[in-house]
C-alpha positions in Angstrom: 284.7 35.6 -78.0 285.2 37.6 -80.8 288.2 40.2 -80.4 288.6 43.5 -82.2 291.6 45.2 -83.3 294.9 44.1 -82.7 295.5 42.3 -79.3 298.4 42.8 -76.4 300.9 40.0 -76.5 300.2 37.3 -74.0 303.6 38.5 -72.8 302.8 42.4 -72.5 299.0 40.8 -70.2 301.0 39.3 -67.9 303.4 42.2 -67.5 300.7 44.3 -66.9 298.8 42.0 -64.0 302.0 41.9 -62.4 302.5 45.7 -62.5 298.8 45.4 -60.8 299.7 43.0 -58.0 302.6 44.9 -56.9 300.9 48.5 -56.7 298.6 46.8 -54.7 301.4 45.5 -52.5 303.3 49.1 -52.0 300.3 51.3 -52.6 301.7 53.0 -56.0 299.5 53.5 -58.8 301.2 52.4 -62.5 300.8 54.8 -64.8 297.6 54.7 -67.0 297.2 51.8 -69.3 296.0 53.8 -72.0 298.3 55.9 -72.4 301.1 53.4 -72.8 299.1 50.5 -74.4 297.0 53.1 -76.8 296.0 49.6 -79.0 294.6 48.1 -75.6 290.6 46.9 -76.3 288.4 45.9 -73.5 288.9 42.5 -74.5 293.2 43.0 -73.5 291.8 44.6 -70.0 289.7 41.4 -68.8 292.9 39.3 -70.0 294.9 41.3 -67.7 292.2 40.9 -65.0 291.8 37.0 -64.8 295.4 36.8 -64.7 295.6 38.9 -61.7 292.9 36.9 -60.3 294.8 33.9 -61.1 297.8 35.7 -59.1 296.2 36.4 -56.3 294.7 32.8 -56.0 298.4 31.4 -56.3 299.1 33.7 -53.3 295.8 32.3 -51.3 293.3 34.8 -51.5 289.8 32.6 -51.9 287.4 33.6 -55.2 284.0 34.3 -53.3 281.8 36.0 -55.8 282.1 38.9 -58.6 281.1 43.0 -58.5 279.5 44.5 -61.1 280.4 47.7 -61.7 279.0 50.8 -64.0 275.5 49.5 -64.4 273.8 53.0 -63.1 273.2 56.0 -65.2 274.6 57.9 -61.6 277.7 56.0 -62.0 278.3 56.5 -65.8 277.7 60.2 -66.1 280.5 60.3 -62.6 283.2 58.1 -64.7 282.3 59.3 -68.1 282.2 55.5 -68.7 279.1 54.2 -70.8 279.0 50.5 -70.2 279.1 48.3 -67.1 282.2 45.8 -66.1 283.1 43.6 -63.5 285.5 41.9 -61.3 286.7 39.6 -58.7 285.7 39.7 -55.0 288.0 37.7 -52.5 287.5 36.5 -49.1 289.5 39.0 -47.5 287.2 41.7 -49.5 284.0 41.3 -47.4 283.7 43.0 -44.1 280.8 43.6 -41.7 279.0 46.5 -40.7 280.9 48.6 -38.3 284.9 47.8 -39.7 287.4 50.0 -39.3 289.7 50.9 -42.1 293.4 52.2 -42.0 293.0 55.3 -44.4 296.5 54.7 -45.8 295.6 51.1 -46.9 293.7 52.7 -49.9 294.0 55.1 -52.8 291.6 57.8 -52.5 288.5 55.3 -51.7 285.3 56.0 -52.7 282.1 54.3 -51.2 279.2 53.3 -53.2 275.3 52.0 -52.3 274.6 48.7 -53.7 272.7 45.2 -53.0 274.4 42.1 -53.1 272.8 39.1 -54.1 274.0 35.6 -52.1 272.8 32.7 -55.0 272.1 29.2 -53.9 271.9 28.0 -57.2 274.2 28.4 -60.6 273.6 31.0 -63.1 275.5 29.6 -66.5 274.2 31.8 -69.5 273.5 33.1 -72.5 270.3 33.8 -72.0 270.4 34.1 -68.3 267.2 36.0 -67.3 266.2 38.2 -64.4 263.5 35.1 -63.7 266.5 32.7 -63.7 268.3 35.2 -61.2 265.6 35.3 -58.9 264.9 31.7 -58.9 268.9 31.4 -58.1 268.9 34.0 -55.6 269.2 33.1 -51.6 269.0 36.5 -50.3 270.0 40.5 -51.4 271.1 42.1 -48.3 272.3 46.2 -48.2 276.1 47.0 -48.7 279.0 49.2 -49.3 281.4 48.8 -52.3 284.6 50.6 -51.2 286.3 51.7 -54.4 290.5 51.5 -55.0 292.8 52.4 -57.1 296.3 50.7 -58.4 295.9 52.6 -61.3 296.2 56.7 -61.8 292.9 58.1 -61.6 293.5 61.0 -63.9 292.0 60.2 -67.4 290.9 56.7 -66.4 288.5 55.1 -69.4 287.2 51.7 -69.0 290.4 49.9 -70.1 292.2 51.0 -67.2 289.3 50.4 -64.7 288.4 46.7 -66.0 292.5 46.0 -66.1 292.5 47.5 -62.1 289.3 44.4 -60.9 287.0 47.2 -61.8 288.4 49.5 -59.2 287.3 47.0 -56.3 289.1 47.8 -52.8 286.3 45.9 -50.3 283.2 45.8 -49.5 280.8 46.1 -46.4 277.5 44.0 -45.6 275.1 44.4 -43.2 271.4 45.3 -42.5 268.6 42.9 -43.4 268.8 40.1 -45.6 265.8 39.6 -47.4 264.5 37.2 -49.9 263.7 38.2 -53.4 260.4 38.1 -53.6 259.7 40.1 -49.8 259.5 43.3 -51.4 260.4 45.3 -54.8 263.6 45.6 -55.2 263.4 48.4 -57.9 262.4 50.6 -54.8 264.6 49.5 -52.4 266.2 53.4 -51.4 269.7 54.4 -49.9 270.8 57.4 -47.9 274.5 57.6 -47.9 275.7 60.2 -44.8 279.3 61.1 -44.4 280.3 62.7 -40.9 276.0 62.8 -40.2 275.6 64.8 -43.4 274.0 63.5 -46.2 276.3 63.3 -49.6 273.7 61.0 -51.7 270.5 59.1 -51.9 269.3 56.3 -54.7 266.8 53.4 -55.8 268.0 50.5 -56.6 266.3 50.6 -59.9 269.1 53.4 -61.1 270.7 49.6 -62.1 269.3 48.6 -65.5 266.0 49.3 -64.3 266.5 46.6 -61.4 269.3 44.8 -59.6 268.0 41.3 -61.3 268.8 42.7 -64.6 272.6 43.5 -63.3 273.1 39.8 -62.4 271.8 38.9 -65.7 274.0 40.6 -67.4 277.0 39.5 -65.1 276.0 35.8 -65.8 276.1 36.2 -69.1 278.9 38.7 -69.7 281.7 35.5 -68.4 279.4 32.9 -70.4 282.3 33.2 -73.3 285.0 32.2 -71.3 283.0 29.0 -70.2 282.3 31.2 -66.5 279.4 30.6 -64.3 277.9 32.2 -61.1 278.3 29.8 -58.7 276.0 29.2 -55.6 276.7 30.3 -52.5 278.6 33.3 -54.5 277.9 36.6 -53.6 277.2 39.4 -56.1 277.7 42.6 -55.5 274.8 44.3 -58.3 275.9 47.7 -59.1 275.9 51.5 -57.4 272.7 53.2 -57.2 274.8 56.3 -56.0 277.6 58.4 -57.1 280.7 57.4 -55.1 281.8 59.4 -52.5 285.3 60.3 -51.0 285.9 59.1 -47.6 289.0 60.8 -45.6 291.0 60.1 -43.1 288.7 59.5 -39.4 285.5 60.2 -42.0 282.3 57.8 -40.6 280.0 56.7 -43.6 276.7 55.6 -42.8 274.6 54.0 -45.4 270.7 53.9 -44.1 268.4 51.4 -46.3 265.5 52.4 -44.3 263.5 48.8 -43.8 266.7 47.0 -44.9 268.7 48.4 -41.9 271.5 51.0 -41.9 275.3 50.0 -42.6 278.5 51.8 -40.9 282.2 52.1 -41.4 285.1 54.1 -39.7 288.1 55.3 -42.3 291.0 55.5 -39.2 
């Protein structure tokens, strides 16, 4: 991995994830990244990340799969961010269809349309294909990416986002699973209602022309750090959507149409 500019300290990374693990804890964004750390590089923000993953593994939280995140044009032109990132999604991340979340858990969450993608083989690039991806691919089913926050939103460039697990919170699954080659999945539409009225509607081919290619790139985005996609992992591809706000007893209501229809309750 080839890094430009002049790199954070080791010392100043660490500081920083541990910043990140305590807002989660009391619910208090840290200031914005950038604007302290104007010499951060994207490369400094994924150091930060893995040693917050690292942290919350230490604590017990379980690794079960990655999100990719920023792979729509949708999703740019709402960040102002022009390339896609990732994170780390944990056990106690992945809810089913109907939850219930306490509103003051979060910090201004957002919810997103995707398709996750459940592998039952590994994906270890370069070169990792959409062929490859399909080949390793169990089943996509319909969900929810519920955006958070630990870092002030105000400003935000892809520095901060990566450094705050790509603004993961949770995320919801439910609907049909289907496998890969049951239908295309570059047409595979979402409605997103909240409170019964309809906010946004996608294709699932908003990602890099189509989900398969956002695994690709996932798989061989971590290939530098001698990362793989595992199987059984589950891989949440990308928003085909704007996110949208959800308040305090707001119902969102994701309908997939053939692929079933996905709730949650923010209580």
């Amino acid at each position: 991995m080839r890094y430009l500019g002049r790199m954070l300290s080791e010392e100043t990374v660490v500081q920083i994830a541990d910043e990140l693990v305590e807002a989660a804890r009391t619910r208090v964004p840290v200031p914005l990244l950038t604007r302290r750390f104007p010499e951060m590089e994207v490369e400094d923000s994924y150091r930060v990340q893995r040693v917050w993953q690292q942290r919350n593994q230490e604590a017990g939280r379980r690794l079960v799969g990655h999100k990719i995140g920023l792979t729509s044009r949708a999703m740019q032109m709402a960040t102002g961010i022009t390339e896609p990132d990732y994170g780390a999604i944990f056990d106690d991340m992945v809810f089913d269809s109907g939850a219930v979340f306490e509103h003051a858990r979060y910090t201004m969450p957002r919810i997103e349309v995707e398709l996750s993608f459940v592998l039952k083989g590994e994906l270890r690039g370069p070169g990792v294909t959409m062929l490859d991806v399909a080949r390793a691919t169990e089943y996509v089913i319909p969900s929810l990416e519920i955006l958070d926050s630990r870092i002030e939103m105000e400003g935000r460039t892809i520095v901060d986002t990566i450094s705050d697990n790509a603004a993961m919170g949770c995320m919801v699954i439910g609907g049909r699973p289907v496998a890969v080659d049951e239908l295309d999945l570059r047409w595979v539409g979402g409605v997103l209602y909240r409170n019964e009225v309809i906010e946004e509607t996608g294709l699932a081919a908003g990602v890099l022309g189509n989900p398969l290619m956002g695994v690709a790139w996932l798989a061989n985005k971590i290939a530098p750090f001698g990362d793989a996609l595992e199987a059984v992992e589950i891989v949440l591809s990308g928003s085909f959507t704007r996110p949208v706000a959800a308040g305090v007893g707001d119902t969102i209501t994701a309908d997939y149409g053939p692929l079933g229809v996905i709730t949650c309750r923010f209580a």
